[in-house]
mmJSON file of the N, C-alpha and C atoms, coordinates in Angstrom:
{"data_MODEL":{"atom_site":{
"group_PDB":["ATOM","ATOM","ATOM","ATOM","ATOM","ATOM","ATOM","ATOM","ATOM","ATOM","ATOM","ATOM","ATOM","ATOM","ATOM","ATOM","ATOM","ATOM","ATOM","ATOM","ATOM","ATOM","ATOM","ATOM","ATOM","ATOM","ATOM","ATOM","ATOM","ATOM","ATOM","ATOM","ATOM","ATOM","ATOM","ATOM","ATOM","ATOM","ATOM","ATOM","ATOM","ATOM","ATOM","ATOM","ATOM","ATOM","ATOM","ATOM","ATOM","ATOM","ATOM","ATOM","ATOM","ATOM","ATOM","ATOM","ATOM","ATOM","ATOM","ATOM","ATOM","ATOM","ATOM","ATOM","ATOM","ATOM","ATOM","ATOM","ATOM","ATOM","ATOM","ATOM","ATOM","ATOM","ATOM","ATOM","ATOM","ATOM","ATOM","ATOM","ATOM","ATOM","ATOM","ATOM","ATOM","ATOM","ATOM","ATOM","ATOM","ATOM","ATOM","ATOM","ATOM","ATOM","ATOM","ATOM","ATOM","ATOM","ATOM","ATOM","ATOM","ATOM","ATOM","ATOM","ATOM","ATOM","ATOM","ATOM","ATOM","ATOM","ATOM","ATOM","ATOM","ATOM","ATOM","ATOM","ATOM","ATOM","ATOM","ATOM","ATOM","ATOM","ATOM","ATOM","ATOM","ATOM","ATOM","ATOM","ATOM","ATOM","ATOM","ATOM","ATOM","ATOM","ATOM","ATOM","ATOM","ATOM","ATOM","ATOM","ATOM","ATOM","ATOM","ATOM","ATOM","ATOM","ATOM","ATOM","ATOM","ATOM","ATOM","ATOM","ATOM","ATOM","ATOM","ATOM","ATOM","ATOM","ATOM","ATOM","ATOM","ATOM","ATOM","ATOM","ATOM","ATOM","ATOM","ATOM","ATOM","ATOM","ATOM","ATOM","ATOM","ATOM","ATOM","ATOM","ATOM","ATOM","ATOM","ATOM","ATOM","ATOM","ATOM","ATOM","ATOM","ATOM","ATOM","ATOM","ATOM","ATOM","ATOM","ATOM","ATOM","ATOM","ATOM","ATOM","ATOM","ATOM"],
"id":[1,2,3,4,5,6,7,8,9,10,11,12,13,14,15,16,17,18,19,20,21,22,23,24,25,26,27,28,29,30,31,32,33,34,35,36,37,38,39,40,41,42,43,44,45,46,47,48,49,50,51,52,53,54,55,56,57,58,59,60,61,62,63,64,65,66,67,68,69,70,71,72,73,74,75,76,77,78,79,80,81,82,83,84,85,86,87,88,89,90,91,92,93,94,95,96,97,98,99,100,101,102,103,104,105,106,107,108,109,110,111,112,113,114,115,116,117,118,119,120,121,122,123,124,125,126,127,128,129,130,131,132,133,134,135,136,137,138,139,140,141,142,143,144,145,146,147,148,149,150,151,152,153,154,155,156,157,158,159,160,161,162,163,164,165,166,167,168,169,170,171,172,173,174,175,176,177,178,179,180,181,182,183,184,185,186,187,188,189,190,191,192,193,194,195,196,197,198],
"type_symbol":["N","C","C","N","C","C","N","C","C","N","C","C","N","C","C","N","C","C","N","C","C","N","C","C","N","C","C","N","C","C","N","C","C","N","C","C","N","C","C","N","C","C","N","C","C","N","C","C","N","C","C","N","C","C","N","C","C","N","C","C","N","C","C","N","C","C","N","C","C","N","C","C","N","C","C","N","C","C","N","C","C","N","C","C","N","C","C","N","C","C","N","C","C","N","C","C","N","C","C","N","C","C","N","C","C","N","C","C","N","C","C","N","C","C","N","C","C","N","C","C","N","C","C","N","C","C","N","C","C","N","C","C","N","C","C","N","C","C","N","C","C","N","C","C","N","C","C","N","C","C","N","C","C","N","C","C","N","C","C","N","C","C","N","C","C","N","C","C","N","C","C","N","C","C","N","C","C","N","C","C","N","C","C","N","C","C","N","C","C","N","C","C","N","C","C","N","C","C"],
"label_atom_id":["N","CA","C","N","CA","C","N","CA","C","N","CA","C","N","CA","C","N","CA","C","N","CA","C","N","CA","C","N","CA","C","N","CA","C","N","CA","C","N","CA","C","N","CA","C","N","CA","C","N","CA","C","N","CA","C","N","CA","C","N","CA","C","N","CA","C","N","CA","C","N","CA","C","N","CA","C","N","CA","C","N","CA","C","N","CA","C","N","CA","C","N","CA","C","N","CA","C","N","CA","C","N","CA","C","N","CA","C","N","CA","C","N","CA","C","N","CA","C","N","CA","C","N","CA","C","N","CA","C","N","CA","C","N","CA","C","N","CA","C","N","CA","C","N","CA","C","N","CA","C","N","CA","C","N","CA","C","N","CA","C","N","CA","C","N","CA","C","N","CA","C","N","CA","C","N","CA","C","N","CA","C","N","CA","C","N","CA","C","N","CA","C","N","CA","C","N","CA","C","N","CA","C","N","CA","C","N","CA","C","N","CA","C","N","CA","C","N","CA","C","N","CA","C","N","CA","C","N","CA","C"],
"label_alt_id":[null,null,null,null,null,null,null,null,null,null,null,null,null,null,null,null,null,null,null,null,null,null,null,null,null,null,null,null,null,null,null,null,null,null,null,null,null,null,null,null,null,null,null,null,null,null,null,null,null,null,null,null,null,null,null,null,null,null,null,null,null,null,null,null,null,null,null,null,null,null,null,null,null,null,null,null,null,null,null,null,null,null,null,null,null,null,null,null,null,null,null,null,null,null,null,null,null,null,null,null,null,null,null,null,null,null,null,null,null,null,null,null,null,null,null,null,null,null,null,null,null,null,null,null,null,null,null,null,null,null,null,null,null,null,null,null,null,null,null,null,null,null,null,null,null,null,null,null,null,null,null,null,null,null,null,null,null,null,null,null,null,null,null,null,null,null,null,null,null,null,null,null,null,null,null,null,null,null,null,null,null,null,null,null,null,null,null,null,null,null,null,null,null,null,null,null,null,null],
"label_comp_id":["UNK","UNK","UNK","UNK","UNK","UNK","UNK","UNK","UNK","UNK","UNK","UNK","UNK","UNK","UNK","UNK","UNK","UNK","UNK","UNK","UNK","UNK","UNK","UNK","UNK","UNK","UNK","UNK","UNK","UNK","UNK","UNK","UNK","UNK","UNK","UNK","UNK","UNK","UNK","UNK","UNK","UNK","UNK","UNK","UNK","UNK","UNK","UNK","UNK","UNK","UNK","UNK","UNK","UNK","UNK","UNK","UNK","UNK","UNK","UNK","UNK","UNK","UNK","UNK","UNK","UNK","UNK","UNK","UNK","UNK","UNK","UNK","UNK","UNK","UNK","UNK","UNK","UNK","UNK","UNK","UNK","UNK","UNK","UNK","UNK","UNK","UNK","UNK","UNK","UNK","UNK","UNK","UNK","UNK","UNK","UNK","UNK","UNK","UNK","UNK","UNK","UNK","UNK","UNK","UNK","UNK","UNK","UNK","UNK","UNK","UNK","UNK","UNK","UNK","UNK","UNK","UNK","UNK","UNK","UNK","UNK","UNK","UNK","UNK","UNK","UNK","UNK","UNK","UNK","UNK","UNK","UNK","UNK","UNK","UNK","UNK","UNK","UNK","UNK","UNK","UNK","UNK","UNK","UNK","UNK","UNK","UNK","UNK","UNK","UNK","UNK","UNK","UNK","UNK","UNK","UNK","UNK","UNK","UNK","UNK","UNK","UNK","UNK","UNK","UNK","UNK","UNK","UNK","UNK","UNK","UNK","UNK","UNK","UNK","UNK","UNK","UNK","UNK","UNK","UNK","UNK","UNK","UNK","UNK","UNK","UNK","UNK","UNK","UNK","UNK","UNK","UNK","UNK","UNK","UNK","UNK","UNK","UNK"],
"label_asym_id":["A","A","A","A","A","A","A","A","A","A","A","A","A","A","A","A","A","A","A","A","A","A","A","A","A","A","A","A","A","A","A","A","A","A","A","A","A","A","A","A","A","A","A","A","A","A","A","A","A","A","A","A","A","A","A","A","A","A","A","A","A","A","A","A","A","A","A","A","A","A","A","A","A","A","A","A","A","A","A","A","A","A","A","A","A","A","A","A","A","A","A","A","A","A","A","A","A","A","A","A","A","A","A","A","A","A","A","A","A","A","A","A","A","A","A","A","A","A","A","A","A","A","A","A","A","A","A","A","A","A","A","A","A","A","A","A","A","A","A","A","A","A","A","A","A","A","A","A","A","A","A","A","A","A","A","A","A","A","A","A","A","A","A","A","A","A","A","A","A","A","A","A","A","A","A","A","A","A","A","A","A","A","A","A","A","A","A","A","A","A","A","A","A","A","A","A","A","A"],
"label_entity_id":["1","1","1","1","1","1","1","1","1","1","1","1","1","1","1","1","1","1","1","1","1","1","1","1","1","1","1","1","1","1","1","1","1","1","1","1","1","1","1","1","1","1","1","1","1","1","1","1","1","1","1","1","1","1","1","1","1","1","1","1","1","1","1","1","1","1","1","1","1","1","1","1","1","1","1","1","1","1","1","1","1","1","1","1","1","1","1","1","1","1","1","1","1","1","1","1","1","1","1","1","1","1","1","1","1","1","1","1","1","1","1","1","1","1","1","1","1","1","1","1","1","1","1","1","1","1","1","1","1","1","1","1","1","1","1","1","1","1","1","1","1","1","1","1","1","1","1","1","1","1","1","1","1","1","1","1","1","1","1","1","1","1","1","1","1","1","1","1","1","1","1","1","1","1","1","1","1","1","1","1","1","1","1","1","1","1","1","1","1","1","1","1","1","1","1","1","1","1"],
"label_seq_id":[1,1,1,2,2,2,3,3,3,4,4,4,5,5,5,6,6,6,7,7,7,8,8,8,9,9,9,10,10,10,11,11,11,12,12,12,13,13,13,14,14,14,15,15,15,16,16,16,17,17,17,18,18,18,19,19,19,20,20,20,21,21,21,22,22,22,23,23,23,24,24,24,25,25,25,26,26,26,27,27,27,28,28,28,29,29,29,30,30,30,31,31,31,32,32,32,33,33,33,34,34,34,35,35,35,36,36,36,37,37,37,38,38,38,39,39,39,40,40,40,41,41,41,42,42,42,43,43,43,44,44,44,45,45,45,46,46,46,47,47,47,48,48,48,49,49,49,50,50,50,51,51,51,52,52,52,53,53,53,54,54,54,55,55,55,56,56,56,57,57,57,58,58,58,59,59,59,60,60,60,61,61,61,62,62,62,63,63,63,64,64,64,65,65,65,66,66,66],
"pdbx_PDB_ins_code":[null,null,null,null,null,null,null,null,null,null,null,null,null,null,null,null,null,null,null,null,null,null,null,null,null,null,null,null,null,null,null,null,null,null,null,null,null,null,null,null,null,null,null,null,null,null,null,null,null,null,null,null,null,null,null,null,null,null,null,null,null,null,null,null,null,null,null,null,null,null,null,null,null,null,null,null,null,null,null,null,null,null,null,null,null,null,null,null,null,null,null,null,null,null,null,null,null,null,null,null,null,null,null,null,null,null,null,null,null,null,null,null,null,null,null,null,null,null,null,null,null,null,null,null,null,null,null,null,null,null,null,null,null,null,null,null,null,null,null,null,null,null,null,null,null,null,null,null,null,null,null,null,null,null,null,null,null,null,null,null,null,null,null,null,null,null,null,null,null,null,null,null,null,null,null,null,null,null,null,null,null,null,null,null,null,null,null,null,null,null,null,null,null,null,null,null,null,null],
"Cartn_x":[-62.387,-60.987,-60.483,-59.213,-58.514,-58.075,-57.544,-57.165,-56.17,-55.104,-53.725,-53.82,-54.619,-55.264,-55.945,-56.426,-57.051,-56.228,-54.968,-53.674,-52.674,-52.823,-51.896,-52.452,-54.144,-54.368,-54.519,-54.961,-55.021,-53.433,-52.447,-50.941,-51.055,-51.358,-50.729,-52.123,-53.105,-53.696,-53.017,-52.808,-52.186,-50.901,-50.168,-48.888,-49.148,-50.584,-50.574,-51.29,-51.922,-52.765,-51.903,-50.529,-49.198,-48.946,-48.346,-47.692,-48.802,-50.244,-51.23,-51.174,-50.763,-50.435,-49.347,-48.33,-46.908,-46.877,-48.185,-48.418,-48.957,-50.069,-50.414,-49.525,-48.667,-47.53,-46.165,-45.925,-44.834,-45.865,-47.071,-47.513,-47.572,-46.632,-46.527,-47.886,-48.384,-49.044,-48.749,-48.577,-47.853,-49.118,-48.723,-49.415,-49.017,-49.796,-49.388,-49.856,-48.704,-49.854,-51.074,-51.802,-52.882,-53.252,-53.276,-52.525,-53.747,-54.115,-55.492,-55.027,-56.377,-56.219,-55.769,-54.784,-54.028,-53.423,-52.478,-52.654,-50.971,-50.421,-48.928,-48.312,-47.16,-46.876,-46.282,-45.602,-45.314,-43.939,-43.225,-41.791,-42.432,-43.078,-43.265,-43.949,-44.961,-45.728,-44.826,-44.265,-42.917,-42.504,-41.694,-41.212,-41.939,-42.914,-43.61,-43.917,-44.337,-44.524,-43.348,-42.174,-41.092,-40.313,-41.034,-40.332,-41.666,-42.652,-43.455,-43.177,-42.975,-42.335,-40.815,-40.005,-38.929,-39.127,-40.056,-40.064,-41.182,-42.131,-42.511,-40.906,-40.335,-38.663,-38.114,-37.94,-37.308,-37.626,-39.526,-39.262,-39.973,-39.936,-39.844,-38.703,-37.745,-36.572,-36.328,-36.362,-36.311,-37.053,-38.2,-39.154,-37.979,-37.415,-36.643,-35.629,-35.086,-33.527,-33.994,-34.489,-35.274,-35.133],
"Cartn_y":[-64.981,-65.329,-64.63,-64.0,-63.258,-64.448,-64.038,-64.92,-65.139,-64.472,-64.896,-66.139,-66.159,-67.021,-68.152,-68.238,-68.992,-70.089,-69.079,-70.032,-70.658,-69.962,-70.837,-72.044,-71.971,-72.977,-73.639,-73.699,-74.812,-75.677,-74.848,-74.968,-76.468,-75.662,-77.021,-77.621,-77.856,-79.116,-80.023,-79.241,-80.602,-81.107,-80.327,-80.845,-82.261,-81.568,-82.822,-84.116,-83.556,-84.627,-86.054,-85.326,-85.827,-86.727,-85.981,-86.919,-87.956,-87.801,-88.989,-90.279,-89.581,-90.722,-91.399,-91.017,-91.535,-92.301,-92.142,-92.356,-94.375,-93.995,-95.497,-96.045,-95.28,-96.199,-96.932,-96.235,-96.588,-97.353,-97.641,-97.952,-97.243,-96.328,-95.379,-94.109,-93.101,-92.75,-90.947,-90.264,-89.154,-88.696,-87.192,-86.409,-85.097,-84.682,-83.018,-81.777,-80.971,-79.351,-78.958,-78.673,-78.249,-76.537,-75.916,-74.672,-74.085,-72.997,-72.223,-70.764,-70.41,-68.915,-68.248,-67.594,-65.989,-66.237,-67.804,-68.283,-68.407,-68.038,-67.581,-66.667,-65.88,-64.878,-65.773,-64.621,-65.291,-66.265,-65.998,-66.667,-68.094,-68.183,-69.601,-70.086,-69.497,-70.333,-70.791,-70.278,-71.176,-72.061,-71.867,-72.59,-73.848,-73.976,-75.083,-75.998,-75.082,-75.654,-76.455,-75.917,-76.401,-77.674,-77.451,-79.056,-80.588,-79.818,-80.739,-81.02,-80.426,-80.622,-81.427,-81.469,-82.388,-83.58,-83.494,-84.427,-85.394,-85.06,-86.058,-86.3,-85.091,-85.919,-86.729,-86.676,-87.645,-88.734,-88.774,-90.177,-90.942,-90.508,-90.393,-91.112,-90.351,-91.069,-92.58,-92.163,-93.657,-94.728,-94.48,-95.418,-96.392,-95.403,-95.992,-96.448,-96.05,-96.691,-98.126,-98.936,-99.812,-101.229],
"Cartn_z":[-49.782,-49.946,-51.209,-51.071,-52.362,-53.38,-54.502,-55.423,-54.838,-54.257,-54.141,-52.871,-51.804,-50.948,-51.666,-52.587,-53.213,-53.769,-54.818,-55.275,-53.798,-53.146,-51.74,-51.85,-50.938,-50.92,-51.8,-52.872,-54.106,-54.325,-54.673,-54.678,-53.335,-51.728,-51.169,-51.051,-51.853,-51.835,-52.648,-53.78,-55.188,-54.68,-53.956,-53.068,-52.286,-51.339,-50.398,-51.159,-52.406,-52.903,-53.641,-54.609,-54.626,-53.574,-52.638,-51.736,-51.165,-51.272,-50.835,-52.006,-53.429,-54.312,-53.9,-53.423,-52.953,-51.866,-51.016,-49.826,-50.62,-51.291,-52.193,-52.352,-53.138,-53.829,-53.096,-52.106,-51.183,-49.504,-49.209,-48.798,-47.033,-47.282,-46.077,-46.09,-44.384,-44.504,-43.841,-44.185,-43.63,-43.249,-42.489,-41.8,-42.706,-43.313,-44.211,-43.86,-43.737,-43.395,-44.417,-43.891,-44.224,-44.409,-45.153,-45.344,-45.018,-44.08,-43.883,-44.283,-44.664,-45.243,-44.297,-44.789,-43.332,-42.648,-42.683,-40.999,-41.435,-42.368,-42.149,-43.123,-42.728,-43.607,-44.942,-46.09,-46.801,-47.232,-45.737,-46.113,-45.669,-44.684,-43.462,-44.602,-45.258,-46.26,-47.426,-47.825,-48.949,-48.54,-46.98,-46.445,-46.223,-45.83,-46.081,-46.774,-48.069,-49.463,-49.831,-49.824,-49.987,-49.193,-48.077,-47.224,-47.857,-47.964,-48.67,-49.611,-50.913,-52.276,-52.118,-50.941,-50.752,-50.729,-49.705,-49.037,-50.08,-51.129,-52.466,-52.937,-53.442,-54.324,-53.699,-52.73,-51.885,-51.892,-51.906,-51.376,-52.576,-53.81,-55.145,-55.207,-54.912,-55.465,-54.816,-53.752,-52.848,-53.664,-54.157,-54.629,-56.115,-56.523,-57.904,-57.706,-56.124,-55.581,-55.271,-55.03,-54.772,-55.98],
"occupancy":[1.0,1.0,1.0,1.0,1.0,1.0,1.0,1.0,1.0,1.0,1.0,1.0,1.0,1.0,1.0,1.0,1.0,1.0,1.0,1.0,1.0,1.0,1.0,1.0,1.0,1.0,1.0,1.0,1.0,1.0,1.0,1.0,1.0,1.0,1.0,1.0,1.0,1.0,1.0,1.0,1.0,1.0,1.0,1.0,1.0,1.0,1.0,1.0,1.0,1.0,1.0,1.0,1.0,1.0,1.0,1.0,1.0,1.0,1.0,1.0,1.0,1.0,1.0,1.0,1.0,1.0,1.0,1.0,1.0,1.0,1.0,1.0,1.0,1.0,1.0,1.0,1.0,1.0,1.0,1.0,1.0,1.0,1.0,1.0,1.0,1.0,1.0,1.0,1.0,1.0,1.0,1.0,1.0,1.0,1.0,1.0,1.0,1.0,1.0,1.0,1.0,1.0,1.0,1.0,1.0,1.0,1.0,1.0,1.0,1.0,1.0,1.0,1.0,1.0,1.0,1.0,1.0,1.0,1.0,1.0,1.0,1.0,1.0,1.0,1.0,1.0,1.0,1.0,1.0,1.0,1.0,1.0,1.0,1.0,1.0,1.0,1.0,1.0,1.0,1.0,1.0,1.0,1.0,1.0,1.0,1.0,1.0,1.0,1.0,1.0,1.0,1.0,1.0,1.0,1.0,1.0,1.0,1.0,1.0,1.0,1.0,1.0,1.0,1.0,1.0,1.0,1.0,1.0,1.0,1.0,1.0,1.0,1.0,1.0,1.0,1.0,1.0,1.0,1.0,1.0,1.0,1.0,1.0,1.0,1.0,1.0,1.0,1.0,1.0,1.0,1.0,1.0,1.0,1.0,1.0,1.0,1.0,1.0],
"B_iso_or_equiv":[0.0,0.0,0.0,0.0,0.0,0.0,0.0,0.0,0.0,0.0,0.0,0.0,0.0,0.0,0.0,0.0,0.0,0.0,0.0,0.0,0.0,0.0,0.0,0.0,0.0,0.0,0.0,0.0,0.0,0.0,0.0,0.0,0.0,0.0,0.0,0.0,0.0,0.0,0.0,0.0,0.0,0.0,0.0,0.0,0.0,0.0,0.0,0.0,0.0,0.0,0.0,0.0,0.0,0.0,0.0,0.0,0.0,0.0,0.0,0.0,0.0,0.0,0.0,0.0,0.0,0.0,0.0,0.0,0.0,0.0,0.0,0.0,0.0,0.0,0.0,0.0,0.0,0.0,0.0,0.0,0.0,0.0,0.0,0.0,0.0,0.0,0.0,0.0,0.0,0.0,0.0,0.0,0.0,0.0,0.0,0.0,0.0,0.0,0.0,0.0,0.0,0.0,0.0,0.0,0.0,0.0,0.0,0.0,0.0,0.0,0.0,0.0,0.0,0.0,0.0,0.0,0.0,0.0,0.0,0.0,0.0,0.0,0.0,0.0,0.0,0.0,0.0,0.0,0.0,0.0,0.0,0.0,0.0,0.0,0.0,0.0,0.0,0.0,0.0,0.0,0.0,0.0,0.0,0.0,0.0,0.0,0.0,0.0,0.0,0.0,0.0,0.0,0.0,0.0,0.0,0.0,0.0,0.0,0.0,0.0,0.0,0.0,0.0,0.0,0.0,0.0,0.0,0.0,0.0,0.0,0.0,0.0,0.0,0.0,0.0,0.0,0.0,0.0,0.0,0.0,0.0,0.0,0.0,0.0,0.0,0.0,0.0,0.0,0.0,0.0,0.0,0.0,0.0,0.0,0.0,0.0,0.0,0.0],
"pdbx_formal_charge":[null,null,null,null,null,null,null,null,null,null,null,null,null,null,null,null,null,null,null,null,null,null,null,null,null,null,null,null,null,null,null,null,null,null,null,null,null,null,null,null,null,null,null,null,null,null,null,null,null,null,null,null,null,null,null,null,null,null,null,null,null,null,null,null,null,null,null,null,null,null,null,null,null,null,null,null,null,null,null,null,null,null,null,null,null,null,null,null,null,null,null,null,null,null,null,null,null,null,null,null,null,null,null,null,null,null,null,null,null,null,null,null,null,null,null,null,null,null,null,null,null,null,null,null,null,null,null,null,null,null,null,null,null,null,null,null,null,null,null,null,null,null,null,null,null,null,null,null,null,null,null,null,null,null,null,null,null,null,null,null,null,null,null,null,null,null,null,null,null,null,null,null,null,null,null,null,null,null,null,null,null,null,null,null,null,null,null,null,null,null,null,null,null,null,null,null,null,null],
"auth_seq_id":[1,1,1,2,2,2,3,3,3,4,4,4,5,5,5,6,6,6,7,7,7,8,8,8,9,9,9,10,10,10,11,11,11,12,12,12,13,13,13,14,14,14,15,15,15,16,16,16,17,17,17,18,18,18,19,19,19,20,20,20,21,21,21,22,22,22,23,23,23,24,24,24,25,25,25,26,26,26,27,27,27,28,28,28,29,29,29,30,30,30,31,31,31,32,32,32,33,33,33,34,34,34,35,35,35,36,36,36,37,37,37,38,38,38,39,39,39,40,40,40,41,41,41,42,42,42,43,43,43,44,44,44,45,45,45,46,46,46,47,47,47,48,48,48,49,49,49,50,50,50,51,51,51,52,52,52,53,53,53,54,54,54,55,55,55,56,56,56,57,57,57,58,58,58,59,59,59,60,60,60,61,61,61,62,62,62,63,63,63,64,64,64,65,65,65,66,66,66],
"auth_comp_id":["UNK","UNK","UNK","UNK","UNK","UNK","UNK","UNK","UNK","UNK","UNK","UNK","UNK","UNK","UNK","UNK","UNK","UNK","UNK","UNK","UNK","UNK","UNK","UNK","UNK","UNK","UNK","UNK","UNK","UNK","UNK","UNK","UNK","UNK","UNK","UNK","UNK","UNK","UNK","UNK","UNK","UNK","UNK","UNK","UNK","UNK","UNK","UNK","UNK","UNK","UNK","UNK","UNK","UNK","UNK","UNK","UNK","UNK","UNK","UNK","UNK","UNK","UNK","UNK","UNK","UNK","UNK","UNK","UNK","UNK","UNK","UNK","UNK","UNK","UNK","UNK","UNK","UNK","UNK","UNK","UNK","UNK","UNK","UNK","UNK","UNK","UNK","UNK","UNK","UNK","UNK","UNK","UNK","UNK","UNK","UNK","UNK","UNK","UNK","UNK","UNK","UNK","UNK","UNK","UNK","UNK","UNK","UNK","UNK","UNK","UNK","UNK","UNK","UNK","UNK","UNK","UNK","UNK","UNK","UNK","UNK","UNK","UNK","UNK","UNK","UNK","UNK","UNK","UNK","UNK","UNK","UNK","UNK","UNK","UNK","UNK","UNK","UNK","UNK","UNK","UNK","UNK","UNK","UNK","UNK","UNK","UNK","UNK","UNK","UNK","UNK","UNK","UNK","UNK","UNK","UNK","UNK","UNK","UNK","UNK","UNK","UNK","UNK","UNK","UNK","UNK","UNK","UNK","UNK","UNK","UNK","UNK","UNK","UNK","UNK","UNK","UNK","UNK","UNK","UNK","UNK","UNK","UNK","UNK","UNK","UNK","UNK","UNK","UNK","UNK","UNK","UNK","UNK","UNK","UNK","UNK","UNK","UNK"],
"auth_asym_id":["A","A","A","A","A","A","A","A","A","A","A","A","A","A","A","A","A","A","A","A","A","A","A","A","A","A","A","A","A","A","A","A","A","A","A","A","A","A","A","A","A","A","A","A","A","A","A","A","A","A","A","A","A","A","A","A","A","A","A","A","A","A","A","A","A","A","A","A","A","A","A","A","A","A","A","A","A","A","A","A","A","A","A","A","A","A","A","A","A","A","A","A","A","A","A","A","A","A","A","A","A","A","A","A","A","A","A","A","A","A","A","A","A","A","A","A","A","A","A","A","A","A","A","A","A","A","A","A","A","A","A","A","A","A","A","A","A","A","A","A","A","A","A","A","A","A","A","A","A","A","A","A","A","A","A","A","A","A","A","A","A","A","A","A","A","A","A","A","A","A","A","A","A","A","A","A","A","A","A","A","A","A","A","A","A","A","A","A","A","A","A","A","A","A","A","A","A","A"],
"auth_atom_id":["N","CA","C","N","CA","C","N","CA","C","N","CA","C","N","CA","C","N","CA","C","N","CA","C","N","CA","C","N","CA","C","N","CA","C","N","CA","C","N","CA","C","N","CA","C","N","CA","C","N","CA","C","N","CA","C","N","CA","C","N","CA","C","N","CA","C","N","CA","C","N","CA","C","N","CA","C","N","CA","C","N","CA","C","N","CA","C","N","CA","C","N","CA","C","N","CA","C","N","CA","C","N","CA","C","N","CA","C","N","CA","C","N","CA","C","N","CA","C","N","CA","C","N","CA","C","N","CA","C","N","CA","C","N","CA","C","N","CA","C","N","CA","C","N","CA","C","N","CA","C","N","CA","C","N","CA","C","N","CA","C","N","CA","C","N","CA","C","N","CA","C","N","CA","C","N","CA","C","N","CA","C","N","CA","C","N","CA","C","N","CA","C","N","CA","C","N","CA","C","N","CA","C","N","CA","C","N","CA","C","N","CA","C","N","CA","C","N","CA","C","N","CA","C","N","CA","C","N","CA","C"],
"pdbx_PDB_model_num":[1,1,1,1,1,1,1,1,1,1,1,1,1,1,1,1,1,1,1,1,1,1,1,1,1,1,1,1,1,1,1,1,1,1,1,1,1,1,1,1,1,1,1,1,1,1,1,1,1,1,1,1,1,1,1,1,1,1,1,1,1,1,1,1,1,1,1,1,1,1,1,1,1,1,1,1,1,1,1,1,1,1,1,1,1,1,1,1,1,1,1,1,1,1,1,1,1,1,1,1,1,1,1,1,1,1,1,1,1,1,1,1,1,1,1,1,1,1,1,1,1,1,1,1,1,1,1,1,1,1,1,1,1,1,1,1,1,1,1,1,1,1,1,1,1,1,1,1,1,1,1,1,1,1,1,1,1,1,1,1,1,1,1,1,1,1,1,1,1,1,1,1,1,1,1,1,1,1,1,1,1,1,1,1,1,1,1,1,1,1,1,1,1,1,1,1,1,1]
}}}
């Protein structure tokens, strides 16, 4: 695996590992992509990263609207 493969995946583990804390804390249990080496170019892979990273703020925030 290249370094730049290496930082993908690491990047959306700590993403999904996040939202598994959020998952504790709000008592809900999501389903998260799981990012495999090669297995998307590089816009779809942002794109991803990025609905995951929402979707912690989001429901982050929710947690403090409360």
């Amino acid at each position: 695996m290249n370094q730049v493969e290496e930082k993908k995946n690491k990047l959306n583990l700590e993403i999904r590992e996040l939202l598994n804390v959020i998952d504790m804390i709000d008592g809900l249990k999501g389903e998260y992509f799981d990012y495999k080496e090669n297995t998307l170019n590089e816009e779809d892979y942002l794109d991803q990263q990025l609905k995951l990273v929402v979707e912690a703020k989001t429901r982050l925030m929710n947690l403090f609207k409360d």
